[in-house]
C-alpha positions in Angstrom: -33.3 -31.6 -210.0 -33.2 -31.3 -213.8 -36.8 -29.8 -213.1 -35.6 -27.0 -210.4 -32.6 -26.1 -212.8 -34.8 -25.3 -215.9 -37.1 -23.4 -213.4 -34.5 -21.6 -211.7 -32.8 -20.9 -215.0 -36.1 -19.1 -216.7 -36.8 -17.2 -213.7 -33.4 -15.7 -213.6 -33.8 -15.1 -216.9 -36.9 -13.5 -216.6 -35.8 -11.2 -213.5 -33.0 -9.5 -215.0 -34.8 -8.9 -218.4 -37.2 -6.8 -216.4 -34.5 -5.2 -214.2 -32.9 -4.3 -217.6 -36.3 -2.8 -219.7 -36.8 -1.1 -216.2 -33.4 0.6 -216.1 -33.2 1.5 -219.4 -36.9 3.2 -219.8 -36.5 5.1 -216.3 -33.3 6.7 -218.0 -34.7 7.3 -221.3 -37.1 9.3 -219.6 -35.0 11.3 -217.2 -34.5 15.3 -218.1 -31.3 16.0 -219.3 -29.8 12.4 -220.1 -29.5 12.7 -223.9 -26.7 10.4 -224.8 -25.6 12.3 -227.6 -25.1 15.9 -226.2 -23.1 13.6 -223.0 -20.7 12.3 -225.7 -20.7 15.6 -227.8 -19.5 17.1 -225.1 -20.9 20.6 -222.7 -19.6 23.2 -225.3 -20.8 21.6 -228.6 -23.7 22.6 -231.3 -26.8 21.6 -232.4 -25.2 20.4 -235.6 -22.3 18.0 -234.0 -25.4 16.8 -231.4 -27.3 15.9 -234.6 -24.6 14.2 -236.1 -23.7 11.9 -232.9 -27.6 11.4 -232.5 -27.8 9.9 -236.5 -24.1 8.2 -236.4 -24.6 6.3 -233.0 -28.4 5.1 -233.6 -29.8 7.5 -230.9 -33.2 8.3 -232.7 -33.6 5.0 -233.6 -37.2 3.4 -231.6 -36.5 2.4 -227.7 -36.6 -1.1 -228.0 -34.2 -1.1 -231.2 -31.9 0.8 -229.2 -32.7 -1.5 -226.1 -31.8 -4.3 -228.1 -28.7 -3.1 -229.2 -27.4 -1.7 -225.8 -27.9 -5.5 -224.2 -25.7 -7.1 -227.3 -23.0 -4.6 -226.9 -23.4 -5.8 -223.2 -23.5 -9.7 -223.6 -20.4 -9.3 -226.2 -18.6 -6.9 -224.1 -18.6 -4.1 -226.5 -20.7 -1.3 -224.6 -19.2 1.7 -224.6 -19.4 4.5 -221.6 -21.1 7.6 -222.9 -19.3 9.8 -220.5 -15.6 8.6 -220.6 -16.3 6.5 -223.8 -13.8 3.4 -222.3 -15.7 0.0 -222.6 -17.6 -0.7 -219.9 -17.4 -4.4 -219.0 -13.5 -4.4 -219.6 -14.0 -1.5 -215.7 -16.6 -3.9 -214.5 -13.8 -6.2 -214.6 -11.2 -4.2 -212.7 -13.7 -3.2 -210.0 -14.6 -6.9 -209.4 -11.8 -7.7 -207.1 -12.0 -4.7 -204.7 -15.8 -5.6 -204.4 -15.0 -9.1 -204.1 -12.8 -8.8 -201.5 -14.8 -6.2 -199.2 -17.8 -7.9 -199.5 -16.5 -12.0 -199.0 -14.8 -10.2 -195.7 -17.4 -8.5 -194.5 -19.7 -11.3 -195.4 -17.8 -13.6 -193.0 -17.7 -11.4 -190.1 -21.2 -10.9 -190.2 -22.2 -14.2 -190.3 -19.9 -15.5 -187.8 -20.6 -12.9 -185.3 -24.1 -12.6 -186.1 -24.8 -16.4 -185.5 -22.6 -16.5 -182.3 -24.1 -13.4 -180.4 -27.6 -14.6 -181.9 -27.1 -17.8 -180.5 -26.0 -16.6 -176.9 -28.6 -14.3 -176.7 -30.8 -17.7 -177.3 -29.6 -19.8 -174.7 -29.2 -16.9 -172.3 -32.5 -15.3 -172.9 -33.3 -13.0 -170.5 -29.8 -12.7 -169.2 -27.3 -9.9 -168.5 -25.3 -11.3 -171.6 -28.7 -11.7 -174.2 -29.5 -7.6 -172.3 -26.1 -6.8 -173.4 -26.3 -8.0 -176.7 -29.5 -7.0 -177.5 -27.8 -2.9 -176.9 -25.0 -4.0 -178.9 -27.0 -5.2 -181.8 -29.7 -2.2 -182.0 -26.5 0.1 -181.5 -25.1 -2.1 -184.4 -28.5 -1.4 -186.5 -29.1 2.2 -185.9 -26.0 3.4 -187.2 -25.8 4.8 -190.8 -22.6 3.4 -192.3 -21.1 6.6 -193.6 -20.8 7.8 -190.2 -19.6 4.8 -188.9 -17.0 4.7 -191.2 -16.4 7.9 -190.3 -15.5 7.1 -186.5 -13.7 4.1 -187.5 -11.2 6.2 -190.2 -10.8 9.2 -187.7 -9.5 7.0 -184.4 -8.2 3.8 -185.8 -6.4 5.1 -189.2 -5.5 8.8 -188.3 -5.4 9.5 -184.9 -3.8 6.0 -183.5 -2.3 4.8 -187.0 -3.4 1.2 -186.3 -4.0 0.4 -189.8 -4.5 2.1 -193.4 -7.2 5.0 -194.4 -8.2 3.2 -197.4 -6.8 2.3 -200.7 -6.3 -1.4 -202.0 -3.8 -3.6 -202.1 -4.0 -7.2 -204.5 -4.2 -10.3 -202.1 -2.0 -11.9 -204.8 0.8 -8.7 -204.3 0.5 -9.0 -200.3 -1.9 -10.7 -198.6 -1.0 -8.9 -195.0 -1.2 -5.8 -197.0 -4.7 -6.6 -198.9 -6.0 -7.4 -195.0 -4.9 -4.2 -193.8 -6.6 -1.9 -196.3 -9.7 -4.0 -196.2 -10.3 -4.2 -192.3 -11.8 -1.0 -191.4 -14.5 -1.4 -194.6 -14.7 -4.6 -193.6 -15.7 -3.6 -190.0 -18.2 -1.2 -191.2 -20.3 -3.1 -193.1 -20.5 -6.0 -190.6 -21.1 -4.5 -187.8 -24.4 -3.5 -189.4 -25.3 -6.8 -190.5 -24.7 -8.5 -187.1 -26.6 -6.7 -184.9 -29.6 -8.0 -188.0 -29.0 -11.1 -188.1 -28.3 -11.8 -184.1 -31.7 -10.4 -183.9 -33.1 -12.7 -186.6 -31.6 -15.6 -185.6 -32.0 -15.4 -181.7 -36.2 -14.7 -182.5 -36.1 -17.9 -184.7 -34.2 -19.9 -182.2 -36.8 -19.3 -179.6 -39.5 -20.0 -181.4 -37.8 -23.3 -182.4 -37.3 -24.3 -178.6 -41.3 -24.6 -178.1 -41.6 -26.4 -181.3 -42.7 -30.4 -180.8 -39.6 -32.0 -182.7 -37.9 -30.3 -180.0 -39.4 -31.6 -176.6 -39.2 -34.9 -178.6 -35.4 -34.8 -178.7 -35.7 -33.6 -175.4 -37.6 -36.9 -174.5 -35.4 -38.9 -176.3 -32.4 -38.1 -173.8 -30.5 -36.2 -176.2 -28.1 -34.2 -174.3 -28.8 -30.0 -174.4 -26.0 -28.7 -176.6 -26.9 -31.5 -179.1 -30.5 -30.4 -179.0 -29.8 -26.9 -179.3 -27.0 -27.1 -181.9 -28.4 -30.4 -184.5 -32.2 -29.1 -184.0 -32.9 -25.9 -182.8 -29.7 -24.0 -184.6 -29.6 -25.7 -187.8 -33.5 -25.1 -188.5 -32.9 -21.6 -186.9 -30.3 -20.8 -189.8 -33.1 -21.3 -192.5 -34.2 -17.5 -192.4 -30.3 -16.4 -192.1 -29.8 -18.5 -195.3 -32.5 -16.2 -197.0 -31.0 -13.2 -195.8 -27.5 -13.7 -196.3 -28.3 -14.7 -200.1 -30.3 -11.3 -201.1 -27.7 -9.3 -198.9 -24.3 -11.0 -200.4 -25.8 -11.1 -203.7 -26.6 -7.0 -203.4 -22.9 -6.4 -202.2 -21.5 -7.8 -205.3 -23.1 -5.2 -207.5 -21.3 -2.6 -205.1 -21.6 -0.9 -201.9 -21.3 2.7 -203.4 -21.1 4.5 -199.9 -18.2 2.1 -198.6 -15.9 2.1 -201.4 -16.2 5.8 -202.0 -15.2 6.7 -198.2 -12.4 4.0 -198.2 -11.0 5.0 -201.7 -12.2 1.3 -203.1 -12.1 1.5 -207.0 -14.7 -0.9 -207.3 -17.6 -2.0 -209.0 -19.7 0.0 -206.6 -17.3 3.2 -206.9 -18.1 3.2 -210.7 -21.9 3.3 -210.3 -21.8 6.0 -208.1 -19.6 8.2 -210.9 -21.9 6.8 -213.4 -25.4 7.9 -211.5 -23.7 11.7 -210.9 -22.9 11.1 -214.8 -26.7 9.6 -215.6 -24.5 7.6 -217.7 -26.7 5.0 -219.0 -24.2 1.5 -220.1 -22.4 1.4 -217.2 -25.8 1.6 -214.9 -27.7 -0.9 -217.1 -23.9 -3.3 -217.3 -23.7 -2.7 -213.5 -27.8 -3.5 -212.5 -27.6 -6.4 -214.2 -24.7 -7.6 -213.0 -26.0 -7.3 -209.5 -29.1 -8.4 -210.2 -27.4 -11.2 -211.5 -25.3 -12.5 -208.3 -28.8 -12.0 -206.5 -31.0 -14.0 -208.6 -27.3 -16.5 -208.5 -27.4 -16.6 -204.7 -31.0 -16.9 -204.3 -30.9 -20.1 -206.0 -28.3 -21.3 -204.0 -30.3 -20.7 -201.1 -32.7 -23.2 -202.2 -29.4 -25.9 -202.2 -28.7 -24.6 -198.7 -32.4 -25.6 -197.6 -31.7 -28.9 -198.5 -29.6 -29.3 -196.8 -30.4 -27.7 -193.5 -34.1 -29.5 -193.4 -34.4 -32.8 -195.7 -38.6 -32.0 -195.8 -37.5 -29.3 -198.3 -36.8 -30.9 -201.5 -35.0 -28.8 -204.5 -38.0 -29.5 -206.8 -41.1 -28.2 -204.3 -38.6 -25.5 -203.5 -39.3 -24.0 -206.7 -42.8 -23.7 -206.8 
């Protein structure tokens, strides 16, 4: 275990120092992204440009001025070229409108996505797996903005069922806080189900040919326990895998969600930041989502052990 940690620890480590070389290169490179003239402002001269470039360390060499952007990130004193407010201290504000949409949505994926996958297992073949198996590549092929789209014209305009957007705290009104959050919520898992149905209902049928199986079959072991305590539960290995990349990516921010449903979020303020090519709050919010993936991705190797014993945490990491 000790062995795994150390491992897992380095790796991450690792990871988000390349996301962050990587991010910060690509936008030292990019046309029109000087720093200074962004915080000098459109109508200012050469000589206050100068001035800003000398005062804030801009023609200083890359990786001093690497290193110095990833202190001021680590001891939350980066500072937003564009809007010059600090940038972890709106990282911080965003984090529970993300939060919330993407625990919510996370749930209704998963629920639905191993229920219908499930039922499209043990039906296989059937009118309900044919039905599903429309619902989910209908679920698949549509984009989200216009899906969100449908959703805010019919349920929040024209029959008023529930809010167009905004956020409410769940700590101010938790009724409230699920009202706002419902239609996003809606959006982004019904994407995700029709995926992981898919996934999951391929994997269980695989699994029902597999030997262990016909041996618990031989055993006497009734159906339901065969298909629930062997079939499912190695079945949900994959899913595991998925839902620990995809949860892990909607913590840094789901830019297209939260900017239809008016979500202030972390995801909200990458998008202003990328029309900005504002470079701290892009590098502060990579590697904050690169973070929760490499975070969830560990977990996932927890999760293994515990849906199959034969993977243990230390081979896990090799």
């Amino acid at each position: 275990m000790a062995r795994f940690a150390v491992r897992r620890l380095a790796g991450a480590a690792a990871v988000l120092f390349a996301v962050s070389v990587l991010v910060f290169v690509i936008f030292n490179v990019i046309p029109n992204s000087d720093p200074a003239r962004q915080l000098a402002g459109r109508t200012a001269n050469p000589q206050l440009i100068a001035s800003i470039t000398r005062e804030w360390g801009f023609d200083d060499p890359l990786p001093q001025q690497y290193l110095r952007m990833m202190q001021n990130i680590l001891t939350g004193k980066v500072i937003s070229y564009e809007t010059e407010e600090n940038v972890d201290e709106r990282i911080v504000e965003g984090i529970p409108e993300t939060f919330s949409l993407a625990l919510g949505a996370a749930a209704i994926w998963m629920f639905f996505g191993i229920l219908f996958g499930y039922l499209s297992a043990v039906r296989a073949g059937g009118p309900l797996d044919r039905g599903l198996t429309v619902l989910a590549v209908t679920g698949i092929s549509m984009p989200v903005f216009w899906l969100a789209a449908i959703l805010l014209n019919y349920l929040a305009y024209q029959f008023e069922l529930v809010p167009a957007g905004g956020y409410v705290g769940i700590t101010e009104n938790p009724l409230e806080w699920a009202q706002h959050l419902v239609l996003p919520w809606v959006t982004l898992a019904i994407v995700y189900v029709g995926l992981y149905s898919r996934v999951l209902r391929s994997n269980m049928l695989d699994a029902m040919g597999a030997d262990y199986v016909r041996t618990a079959r031989a055993k006497g072991l009734s159906e339901h326990r065969v298909m629930t305590r062997h079939v499912l539960r190695n079945s949900l290995i994959p899913i595991v895998t998925l839902f620990g990349l995809d949860f892990g990516a909607l913590l840094g921010g789901v830019i297209v969600v939260e900017g239809i449903f008016n979500l202030n979020g972390v995801g909200q303020y990458a998008y202003e930041s990328l029309i900005n090519l504002d470079l701290p709050p892009i590098m502060a919010i990579t590697l904050f989502g690169a973070f929760f993936i490499v975070l969830f991705n560990a977990l996932v190797d927890v999760v293994y052990a515990f849906l199959d014993p034969r993977v243990k945490l230390g081979s896990s990491a090799r």
